[in-house]
RODREN-881468 format. One record per atom (N, C-alpha, C, O): residue in one letter; residue number from 1; y, z, x; atom name. Coordinates in nm, 3 decimals, decimal comma, padded with zeros to 5 digits. Each point is the difference from the previous one (the first is absolute). Layout:
residues N
+----+-----+---------+---------+---------+----+
! aa !   i !      py !      pz !      px ! at !
+----+-----+---------+---------+---------+----+
!  a ! NUM !       Y !       Z !       X ! CA !
...
+----+-----+---------+---------+---------+----+
END
This chain:
residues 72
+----+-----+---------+---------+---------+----+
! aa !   i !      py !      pz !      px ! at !
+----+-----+---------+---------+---------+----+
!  x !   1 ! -01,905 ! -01,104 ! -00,641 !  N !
!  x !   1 !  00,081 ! -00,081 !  00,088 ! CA !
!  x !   1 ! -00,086 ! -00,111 !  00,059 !  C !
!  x !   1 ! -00,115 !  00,034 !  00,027 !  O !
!  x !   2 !  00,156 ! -00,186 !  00,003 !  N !
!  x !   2 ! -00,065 ! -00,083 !  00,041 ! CA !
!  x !   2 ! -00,003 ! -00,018 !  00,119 !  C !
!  x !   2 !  00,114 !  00,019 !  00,042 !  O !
!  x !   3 ! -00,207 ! -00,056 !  00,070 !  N !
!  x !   3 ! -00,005 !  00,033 !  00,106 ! CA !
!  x !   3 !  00,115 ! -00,111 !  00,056 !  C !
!  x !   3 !  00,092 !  00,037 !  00,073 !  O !
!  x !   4 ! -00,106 ! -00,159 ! -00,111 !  N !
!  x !   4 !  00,158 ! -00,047 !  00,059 ! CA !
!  x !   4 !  00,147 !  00,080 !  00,017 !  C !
!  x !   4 !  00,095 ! -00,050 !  00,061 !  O !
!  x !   5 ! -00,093 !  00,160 ! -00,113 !  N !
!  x !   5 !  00,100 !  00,120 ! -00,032 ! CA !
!  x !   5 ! -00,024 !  00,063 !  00,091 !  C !
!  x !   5 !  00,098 !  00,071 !  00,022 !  O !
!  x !   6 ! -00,215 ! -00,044 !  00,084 !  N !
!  x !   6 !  00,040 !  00,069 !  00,119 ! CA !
!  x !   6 !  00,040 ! -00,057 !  00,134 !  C !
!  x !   6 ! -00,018 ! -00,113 !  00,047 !  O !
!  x !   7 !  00,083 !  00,227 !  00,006 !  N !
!  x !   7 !  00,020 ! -00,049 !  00,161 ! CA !
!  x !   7 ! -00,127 ! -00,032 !  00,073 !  C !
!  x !   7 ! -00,105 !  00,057 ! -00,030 !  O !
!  x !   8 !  00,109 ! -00,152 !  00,130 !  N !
!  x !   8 ! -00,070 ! -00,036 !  00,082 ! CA !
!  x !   8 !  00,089 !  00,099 !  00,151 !  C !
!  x !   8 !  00,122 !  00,017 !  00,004 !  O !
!  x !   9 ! -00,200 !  00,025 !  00,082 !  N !
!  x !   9 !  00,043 !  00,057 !  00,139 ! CA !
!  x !   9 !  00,142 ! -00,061 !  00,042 !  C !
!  x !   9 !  00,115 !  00,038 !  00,023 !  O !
!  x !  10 ! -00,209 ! -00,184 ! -00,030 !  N !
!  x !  10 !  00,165 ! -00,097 !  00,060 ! CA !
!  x !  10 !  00,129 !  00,037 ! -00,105 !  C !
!  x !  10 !  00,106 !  00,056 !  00,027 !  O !
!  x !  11 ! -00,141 ! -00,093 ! -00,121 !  N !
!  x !  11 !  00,117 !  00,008 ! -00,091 ! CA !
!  x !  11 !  00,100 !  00,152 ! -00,017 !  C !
!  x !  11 !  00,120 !  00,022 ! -00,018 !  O !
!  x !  12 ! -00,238 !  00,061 !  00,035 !  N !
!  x !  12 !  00,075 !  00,151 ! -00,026 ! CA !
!  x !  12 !  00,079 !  00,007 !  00,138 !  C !
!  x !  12 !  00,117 !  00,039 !  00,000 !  O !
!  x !  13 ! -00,191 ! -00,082 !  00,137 !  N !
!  x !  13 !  00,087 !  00,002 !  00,123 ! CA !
!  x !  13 !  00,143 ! -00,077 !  00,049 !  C !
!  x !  13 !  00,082 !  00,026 !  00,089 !  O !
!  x !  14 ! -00,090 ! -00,107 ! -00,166 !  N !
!  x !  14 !  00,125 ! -00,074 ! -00,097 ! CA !
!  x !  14 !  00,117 !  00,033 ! -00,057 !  C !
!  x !  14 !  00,116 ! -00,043 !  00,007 !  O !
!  x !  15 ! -00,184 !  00,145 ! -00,079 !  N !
!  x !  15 !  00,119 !  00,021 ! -00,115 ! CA !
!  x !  15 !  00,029 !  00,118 !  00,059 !  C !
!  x !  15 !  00,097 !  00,052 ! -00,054 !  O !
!  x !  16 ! -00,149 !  00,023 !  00,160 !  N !
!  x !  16 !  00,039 !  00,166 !  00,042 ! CA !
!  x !  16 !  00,031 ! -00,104 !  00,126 !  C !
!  x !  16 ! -00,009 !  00,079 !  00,094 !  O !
!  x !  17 !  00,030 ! -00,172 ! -00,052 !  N !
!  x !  17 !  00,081 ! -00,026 !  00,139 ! CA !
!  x !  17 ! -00,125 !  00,106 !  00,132 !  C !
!  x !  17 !  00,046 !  00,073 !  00,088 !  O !
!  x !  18 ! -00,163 ! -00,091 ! -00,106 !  N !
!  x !  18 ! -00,052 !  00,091 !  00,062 ! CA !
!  x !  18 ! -00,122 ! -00,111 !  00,058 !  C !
!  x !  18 ! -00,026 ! -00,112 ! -00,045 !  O !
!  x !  19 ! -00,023 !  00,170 !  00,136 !  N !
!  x !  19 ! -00,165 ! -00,088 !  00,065 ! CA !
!  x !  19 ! -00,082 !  00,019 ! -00,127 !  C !
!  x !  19 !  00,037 !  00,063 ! -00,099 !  O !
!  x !  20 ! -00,167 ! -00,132 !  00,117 !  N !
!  x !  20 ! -00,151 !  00,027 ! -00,073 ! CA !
!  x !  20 ! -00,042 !  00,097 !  00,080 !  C !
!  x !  20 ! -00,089 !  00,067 ! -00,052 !  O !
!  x !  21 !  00,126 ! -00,027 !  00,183 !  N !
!  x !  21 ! -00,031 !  00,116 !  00,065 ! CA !
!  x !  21 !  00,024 !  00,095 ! -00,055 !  C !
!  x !  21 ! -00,098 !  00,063 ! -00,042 !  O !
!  x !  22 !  00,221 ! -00,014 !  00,019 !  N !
!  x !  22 !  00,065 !  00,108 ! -00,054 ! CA !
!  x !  22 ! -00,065 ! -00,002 ! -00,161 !  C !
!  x !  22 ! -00,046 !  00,105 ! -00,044 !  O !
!  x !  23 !  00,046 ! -00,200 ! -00,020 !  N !
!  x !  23 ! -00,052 !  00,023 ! -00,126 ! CA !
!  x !  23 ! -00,148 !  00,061 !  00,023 !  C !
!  x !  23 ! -00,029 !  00,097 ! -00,071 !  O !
!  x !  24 ! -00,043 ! -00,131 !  00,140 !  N !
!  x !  24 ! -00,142 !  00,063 !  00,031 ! CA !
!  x !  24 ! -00,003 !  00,105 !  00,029 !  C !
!  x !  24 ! -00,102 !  00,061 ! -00,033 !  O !
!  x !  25 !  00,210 !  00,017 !  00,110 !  N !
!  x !  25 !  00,028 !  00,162 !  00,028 ! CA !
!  x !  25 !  00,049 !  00,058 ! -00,138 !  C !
!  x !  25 ! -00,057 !  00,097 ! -00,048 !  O !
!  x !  26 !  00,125 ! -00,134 !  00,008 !  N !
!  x !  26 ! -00,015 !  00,051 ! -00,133 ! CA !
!  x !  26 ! -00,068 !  00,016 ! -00,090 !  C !
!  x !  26 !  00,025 !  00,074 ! -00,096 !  O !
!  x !  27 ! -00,123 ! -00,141 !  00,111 !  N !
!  x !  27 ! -00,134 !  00,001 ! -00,126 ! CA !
!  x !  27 ! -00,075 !  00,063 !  00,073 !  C !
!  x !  27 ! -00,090 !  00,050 ! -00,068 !  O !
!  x !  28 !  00,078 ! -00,017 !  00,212 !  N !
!  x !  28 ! -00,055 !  00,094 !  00,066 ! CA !
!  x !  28 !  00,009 !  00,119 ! -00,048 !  C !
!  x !  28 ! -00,093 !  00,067 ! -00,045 !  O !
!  x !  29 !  00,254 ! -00,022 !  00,056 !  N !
!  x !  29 !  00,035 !  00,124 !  00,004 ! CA !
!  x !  29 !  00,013 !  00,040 ! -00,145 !  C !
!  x !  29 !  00,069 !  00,094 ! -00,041 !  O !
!  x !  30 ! -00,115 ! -00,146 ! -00,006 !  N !
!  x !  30 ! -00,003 ! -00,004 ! -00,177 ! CA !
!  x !  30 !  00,139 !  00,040 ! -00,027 !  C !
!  x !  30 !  00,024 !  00,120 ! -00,013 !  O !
!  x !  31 !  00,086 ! -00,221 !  00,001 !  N !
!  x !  31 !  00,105 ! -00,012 ! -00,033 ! CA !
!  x !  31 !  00,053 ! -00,102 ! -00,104 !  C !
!  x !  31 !  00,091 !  00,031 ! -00,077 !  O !
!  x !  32 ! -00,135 ! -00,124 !  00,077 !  N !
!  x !  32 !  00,027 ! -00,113 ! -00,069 ! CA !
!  x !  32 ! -00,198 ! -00,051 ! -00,058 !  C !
!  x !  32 ! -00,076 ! -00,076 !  00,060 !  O !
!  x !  33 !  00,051 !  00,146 ! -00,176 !  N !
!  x !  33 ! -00,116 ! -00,049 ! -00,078 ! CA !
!  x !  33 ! -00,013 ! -00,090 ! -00,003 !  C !
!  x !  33 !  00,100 ! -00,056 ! -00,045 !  O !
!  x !  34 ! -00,219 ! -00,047 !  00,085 !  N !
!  x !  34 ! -00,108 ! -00,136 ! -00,041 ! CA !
!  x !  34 ! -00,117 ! -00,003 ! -00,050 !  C !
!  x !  34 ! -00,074 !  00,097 ! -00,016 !  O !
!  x !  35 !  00,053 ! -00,205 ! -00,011 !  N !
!  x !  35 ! -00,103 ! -00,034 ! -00,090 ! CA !
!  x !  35 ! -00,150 ! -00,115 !  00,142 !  C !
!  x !  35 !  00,018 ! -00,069 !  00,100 !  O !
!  x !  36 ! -00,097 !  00,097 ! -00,150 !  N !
!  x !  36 ! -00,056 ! -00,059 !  00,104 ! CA !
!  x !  36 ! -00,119 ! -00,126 ! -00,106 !  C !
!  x !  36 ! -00,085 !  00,035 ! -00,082 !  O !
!  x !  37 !  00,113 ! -00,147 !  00,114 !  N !
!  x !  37 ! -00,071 ! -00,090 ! -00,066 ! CA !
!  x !  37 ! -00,047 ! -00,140 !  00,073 !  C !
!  x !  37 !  00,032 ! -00,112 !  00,041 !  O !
!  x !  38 ! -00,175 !  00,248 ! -00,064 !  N !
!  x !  38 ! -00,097 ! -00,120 !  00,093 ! CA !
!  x !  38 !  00,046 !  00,069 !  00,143 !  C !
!  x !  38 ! -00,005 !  00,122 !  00,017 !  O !
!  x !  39 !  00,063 ! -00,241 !  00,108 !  N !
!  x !  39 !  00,011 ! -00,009 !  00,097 ! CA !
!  x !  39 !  00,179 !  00,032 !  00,014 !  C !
!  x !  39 !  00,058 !  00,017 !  00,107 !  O !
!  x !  40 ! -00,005 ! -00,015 ! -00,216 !  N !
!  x !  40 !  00,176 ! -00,021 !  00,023 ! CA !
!  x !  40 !  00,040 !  00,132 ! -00,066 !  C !
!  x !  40 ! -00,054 !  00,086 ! -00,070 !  O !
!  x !  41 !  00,166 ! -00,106 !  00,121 !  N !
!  x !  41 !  00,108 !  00,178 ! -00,056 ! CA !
!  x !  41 !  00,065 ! -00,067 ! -00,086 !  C !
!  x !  41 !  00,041 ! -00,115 !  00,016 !  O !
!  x !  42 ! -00,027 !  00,187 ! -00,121 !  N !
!  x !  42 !  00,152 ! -00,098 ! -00,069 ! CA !
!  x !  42 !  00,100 !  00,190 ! -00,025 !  C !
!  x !  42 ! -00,026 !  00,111 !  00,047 !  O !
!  x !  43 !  00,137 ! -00,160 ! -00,142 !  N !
!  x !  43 !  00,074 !  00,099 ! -00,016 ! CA !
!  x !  43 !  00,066 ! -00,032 ! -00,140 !  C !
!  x !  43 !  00,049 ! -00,110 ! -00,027 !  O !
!  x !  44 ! -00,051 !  00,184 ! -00,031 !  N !
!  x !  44 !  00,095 !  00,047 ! -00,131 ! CA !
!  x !  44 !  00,134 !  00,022 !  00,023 !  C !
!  x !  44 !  00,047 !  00,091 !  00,068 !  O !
!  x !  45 !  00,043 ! -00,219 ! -00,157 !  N !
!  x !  45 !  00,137 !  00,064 !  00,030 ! CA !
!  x !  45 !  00,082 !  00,101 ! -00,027 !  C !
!  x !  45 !  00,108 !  00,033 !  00,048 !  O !
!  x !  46 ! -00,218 !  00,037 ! -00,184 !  N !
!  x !  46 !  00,074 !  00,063 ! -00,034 ! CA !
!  x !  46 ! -00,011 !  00,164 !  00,097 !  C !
!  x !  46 !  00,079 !  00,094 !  00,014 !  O !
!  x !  47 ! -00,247 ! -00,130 !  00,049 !  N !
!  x !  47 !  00,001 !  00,088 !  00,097 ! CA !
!  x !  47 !  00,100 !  00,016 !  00,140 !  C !
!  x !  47 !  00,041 !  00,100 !  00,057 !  O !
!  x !  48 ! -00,030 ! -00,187 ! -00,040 !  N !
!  x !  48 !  00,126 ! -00,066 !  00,108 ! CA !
!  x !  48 !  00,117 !  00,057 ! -00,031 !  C !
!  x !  48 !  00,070 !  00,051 !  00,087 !  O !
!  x !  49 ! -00,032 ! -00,054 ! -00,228 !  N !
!  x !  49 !  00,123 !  00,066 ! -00,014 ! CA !
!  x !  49 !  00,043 !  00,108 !  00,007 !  C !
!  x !  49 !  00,099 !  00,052 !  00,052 !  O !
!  x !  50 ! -00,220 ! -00,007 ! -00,135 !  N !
!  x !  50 ! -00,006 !  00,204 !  00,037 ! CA !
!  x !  50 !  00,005 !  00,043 !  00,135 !  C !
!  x !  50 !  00,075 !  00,096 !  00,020 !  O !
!  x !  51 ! -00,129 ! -00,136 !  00,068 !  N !
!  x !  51 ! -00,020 !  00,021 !  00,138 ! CA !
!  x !  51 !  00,135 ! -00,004 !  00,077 !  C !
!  x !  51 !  00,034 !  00,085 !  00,082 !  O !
!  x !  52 !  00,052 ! -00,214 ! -00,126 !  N !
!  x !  52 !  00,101 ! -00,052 !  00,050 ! CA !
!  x !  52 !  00,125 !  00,140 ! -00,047 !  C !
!  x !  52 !  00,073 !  00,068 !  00,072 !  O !
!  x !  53 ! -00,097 ! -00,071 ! -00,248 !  N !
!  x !  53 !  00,079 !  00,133 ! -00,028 ! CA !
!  x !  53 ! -00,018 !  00,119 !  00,115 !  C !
!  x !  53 !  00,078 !  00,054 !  00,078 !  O !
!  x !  54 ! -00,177 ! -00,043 ! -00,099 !  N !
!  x !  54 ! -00,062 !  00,179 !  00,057 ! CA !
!  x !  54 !  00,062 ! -00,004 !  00,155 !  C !
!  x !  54 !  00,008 !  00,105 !  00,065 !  O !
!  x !  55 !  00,033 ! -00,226 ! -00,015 !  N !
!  x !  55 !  00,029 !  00,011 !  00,152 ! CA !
!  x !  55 !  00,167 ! -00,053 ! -00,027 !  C !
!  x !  55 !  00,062 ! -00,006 !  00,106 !  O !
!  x !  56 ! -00,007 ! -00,020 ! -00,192 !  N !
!  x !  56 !  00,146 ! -00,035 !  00,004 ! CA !
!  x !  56 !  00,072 !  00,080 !  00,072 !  C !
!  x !  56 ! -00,044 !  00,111 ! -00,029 !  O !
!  x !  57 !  00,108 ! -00,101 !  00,087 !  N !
!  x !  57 !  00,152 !  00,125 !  00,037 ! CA !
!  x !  57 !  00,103 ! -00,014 ! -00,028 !  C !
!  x !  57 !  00,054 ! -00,103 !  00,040 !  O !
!  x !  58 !  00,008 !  00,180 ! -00,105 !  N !
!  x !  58 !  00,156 !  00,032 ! -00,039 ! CA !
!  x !  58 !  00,133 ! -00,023 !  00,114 !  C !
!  x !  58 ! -00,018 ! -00,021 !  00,120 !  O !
!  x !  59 !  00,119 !  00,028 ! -00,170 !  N !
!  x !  59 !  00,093 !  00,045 !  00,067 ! CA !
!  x !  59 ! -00,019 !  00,099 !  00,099 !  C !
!  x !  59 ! -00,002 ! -00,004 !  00,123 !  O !
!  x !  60 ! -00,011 !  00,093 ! -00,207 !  N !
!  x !  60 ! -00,050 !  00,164 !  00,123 ! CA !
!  x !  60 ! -00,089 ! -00,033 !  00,076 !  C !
!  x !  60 !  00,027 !  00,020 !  00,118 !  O !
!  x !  61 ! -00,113 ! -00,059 ! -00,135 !  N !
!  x !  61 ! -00,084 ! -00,020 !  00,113 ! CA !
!  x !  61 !  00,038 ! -00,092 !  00,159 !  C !
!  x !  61 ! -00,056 !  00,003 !  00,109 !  O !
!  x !  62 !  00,168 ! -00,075 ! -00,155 !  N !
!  x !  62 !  00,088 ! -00,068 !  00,130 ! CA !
!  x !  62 !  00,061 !  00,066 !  00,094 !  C !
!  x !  62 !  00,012 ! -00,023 !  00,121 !  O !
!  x !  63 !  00,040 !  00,144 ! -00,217 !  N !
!  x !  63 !  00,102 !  00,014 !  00,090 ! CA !
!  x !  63 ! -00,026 !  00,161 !  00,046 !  C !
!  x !  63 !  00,068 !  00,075 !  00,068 !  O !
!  x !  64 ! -00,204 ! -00,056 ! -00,139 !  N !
!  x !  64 ! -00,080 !  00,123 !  00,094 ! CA !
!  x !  64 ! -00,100 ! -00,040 !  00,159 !  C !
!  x !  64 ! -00,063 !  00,076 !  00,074 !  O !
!  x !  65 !  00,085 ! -00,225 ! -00,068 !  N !
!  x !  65 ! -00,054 !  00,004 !  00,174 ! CA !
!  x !  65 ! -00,114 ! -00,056 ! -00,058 !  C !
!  x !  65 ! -00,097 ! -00,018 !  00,074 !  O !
!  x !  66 !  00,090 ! -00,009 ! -00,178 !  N !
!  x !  66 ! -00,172 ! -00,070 ! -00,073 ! CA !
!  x !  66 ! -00,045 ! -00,142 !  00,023 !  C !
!  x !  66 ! -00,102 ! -00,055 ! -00,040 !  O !
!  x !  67 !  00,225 ! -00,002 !  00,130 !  N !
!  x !  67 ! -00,035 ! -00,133 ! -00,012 ! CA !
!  x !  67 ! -00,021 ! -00,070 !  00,102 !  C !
!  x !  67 !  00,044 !  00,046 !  00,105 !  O !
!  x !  68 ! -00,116 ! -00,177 ! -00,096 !  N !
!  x !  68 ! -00,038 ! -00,083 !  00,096 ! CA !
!  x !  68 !  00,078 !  00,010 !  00,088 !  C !
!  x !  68 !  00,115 !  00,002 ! -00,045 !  O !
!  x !  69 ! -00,123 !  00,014 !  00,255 !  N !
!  x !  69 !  00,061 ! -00,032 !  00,049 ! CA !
!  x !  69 ! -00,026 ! -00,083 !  00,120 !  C !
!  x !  69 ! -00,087 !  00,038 !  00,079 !  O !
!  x !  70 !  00,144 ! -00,131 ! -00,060 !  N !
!  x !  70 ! -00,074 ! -00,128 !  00,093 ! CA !
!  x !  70 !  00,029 !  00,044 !  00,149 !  C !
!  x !  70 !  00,106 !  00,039 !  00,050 !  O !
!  x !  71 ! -00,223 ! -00,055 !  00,002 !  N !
!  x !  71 !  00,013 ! -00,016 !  00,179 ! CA !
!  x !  71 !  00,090 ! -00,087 !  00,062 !  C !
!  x !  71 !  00,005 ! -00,116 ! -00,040 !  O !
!  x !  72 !  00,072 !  00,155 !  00,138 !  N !
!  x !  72 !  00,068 ! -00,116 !  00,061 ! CA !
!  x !  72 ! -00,009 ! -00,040 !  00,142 !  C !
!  x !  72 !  00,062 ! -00,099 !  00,040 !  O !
+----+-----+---------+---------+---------+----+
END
């Protein structure tokens, strides 16, 4: 894979609608695999995807109380 083919922090925080914060807790918590080159993280999309699978939720999972609920 060519390294133009990976995510950059910014970009992956982007496309998951999420901070570079939150992306950094995740590579913390060894959840979402990187690559470290040089001084920068990058990411594999195809690693991205698996990750994204492995955390999807179903139907069932909605309507068992599994889901986001906002403060008001």
């Amino acid at each position: 894979m060519k390294a133009d083919q990976f995510y950059t922090v910014r970009t992956l925080a982007d496309r998951l609608a999420i901070t570079p914060l939150t992306v950094y807790r995740l590579v913390r918590q060894g959840k979402i695999p990187a690559v470290k080159i040089g001084k920068s993280i990058r990411f594999d999309p195809e690693a991205v995807d698996a990750y994204l699978e492995s955390v999807r939720l179903g139907p069932e999972d909605l309507t068992n109380g599994n889901h986001e609920q906002r403060e008001s």
